[in-house]
C-alpha positions as CSV (number, residue, x, y, z in Angstrom):
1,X,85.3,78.5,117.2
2,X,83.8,76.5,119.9
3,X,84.9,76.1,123.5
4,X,86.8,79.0,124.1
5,X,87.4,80.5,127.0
6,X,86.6,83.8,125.9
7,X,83.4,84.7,125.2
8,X,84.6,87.3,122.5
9,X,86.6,85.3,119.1
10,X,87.8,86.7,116.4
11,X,89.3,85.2,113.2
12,X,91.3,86.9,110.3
13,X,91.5,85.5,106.9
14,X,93.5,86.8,104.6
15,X,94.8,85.7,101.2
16,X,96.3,87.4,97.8
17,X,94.8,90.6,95.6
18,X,92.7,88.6,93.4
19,X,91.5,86.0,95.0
20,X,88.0,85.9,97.3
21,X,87.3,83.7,99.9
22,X,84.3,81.4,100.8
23,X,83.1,80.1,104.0
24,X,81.0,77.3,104.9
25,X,79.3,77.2,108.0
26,X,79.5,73.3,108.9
27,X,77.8,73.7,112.7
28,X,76.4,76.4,114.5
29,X,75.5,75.4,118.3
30,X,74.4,79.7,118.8
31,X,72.1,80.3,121.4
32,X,69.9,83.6,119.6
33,X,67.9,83.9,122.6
34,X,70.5,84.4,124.8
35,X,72.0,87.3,122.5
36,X,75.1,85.1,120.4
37,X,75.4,86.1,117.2
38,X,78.5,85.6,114.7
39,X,79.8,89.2,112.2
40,X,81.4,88.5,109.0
41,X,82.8,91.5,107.6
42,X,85.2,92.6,104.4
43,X,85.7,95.7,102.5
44,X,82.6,95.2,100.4
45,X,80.6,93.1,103.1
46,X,78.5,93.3,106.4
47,X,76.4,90.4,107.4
48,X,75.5,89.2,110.8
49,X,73.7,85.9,111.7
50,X,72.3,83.2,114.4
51,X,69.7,81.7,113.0
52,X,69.6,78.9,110.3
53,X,73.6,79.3,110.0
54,X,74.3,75.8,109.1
55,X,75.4,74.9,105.5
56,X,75.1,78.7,105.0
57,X,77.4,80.2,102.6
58,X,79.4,83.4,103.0
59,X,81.3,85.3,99.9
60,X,83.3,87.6,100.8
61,X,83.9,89.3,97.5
62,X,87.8,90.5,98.0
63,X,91.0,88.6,99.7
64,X,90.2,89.6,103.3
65,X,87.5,88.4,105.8
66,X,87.3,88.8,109.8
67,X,84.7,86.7,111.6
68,X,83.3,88.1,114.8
69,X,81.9,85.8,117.5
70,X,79.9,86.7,120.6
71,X,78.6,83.6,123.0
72,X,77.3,83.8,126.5
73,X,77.1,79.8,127.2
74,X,79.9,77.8,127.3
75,X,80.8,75.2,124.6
76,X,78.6,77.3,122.2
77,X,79.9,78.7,119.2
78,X,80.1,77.5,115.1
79,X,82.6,75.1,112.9
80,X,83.7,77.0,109.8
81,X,85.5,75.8,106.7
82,X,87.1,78.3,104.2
83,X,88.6,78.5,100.9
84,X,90.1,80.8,98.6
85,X,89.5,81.5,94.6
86,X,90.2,83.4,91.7
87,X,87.4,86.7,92.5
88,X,84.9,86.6,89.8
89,X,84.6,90.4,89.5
90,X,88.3,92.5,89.8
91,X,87.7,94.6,93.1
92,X,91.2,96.3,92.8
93,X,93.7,98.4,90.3
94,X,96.7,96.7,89.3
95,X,98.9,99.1,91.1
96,X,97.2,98.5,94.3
97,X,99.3,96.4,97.2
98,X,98.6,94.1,100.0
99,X,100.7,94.0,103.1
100,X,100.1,91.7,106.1
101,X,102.2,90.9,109.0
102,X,103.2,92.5,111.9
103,X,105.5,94.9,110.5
104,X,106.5,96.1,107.1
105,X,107.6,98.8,104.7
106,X,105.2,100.9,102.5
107,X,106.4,103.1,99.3
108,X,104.5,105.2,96.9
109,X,103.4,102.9,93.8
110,X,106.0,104.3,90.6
111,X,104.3,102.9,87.5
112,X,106.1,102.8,83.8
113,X,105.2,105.2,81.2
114,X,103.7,102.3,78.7
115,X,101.0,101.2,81.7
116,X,97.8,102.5,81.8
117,X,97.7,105.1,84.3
118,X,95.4,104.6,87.2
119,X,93.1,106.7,89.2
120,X,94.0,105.9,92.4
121,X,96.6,103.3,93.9
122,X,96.0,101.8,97.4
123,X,98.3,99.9,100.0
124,X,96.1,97.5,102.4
125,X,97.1,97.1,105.7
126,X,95.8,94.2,107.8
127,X,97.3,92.8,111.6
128,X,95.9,90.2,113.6
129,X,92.6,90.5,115.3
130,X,92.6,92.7,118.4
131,X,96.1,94.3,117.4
132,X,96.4,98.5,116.3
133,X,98.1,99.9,113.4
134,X,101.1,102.3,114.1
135,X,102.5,104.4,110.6
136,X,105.5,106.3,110.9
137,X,106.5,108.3,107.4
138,X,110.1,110.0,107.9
139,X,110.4,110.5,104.4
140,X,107.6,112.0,102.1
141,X,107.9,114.4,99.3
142,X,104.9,115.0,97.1
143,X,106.0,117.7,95.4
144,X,105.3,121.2,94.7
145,X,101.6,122.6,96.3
146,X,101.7,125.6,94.1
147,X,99.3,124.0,91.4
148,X,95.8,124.0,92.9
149,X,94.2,122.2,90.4
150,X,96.5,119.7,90.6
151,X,98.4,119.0,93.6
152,X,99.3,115.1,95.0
153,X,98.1,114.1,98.3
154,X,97.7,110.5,100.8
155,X,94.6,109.8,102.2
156,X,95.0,107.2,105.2
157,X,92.2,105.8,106.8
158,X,91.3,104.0,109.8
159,X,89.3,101.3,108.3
160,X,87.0,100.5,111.6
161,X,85.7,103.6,112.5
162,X,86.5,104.9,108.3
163,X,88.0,108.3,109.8
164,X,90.4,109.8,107.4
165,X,93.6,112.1,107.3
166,X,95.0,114.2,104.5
167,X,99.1,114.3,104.4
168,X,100.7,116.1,101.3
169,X,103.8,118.4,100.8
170,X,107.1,117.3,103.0
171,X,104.8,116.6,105.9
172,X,105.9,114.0,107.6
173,X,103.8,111.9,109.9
174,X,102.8,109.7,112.8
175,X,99.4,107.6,112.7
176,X,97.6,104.9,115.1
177,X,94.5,103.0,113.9
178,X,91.9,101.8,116.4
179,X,91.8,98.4,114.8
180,X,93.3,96.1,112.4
181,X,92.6,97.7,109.5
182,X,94.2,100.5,107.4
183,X,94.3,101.9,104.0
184,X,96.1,104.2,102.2
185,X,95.5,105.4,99.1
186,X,97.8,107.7,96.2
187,X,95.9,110.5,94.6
188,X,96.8,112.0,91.6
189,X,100.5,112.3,90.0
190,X,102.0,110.9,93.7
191,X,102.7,107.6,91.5
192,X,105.1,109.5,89.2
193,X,109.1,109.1,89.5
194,X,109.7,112.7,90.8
195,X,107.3,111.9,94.0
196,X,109.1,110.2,96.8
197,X,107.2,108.6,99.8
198,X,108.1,105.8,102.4
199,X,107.0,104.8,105.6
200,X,107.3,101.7,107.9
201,X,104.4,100.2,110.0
202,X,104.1,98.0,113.3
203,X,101.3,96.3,114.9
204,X,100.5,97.4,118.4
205,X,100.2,94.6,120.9
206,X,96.2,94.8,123.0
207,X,96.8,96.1,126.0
């Protein structure tokens, strides 16, 4: 990430449910005076940094990691080397569901009677840097609303700024992230046979 034109890089690294990924900062030429500074961010992690960078070591606990970097002075910027491993501590349920790409198809997780039933299921949605996330649902049926005290709902949330909507019923929706990164998770009995959800998604190009 050095000698770019732009003074603004970002870099998205994604891998597998399961594995994490490790970075190794191998050169940092960051001027902190002048106000550069490099973000490395996941779903369980936040950490910004200038100084003493070199050799550092950065975990980022689950299979995703973007890497933020703001320089001032040309030529500036740091030389990172990554790799991917098994995660040490399991950070998602077995029905959960990573998609990346820019486009693809997203149905409600149907899980056999003999499995252990799980909480919550999520579907993780993540574009390339700079790019927006557009969902469109034609077809959702969560069944009946009558039972309050236990009625199925889809929670999707715009993972940058962590704002969240509520869909349940036959409502049937269209959603834009503000960044990369969206999630949606399956509450209650929406993972049973008799529940029907699909949607298709598409990255929206910067403008």
């Amino acid at each position: 990430m050095m000698g770019l034109e732009s003074s603004d890089c970002t870099v998205a690294i994604g891998r597998p449910l399961g594995e994490e990924i490790t970075v190794n900062v191998m050169e940092s030429s960051l001027n902190c005076s002048a106000g550069e500074v490099v973000l490395f961010s996941g779903r369980m992690m936040w950490r910004t940094g200038c100084r003493k960078l070199s050799l550092s070591l950065i975990n980022s606990r689950t299979n995703t990691l973007i890497v933020k970097q703001r320089v001032l002075l040309p030529g500036n910027g740091i030389v990172l080397q990554y790799n991917s491993r098994k995660a040490t501590k399991k950070y998602y349920q077995d029905c959960d569901k990573q998609l990346f790409g820019p486009q693809g198809e997203i149905v409600n997780p149907v899980q056999l009677p003999d499995q252990r039933q799980e909480g919550v299921c999520r579907t993780f949605i993540n574009v390339a840097p700079r790019h927006r996330i557009a969902i469109r649902a034609p077809y959702i049926d969560l069944g009946n609303e009558s039972n309050q005290t236990h009625f199925n709902y889809i929670l999707v949330r715009d993972v940058s700024t962590m704002k969240t909507m509520v869909f349940h019923g036959k409502q049937q929706f269209f959603w834009q992230s503000t960044g990369s990164q969206a999630e949606i998770e399956f509450h209650e009995n929406v993972k049973e046979h008799q529940i029907s959800f699909w949607a298709e998604y598409h990255t929206i190009e910067p403008k």
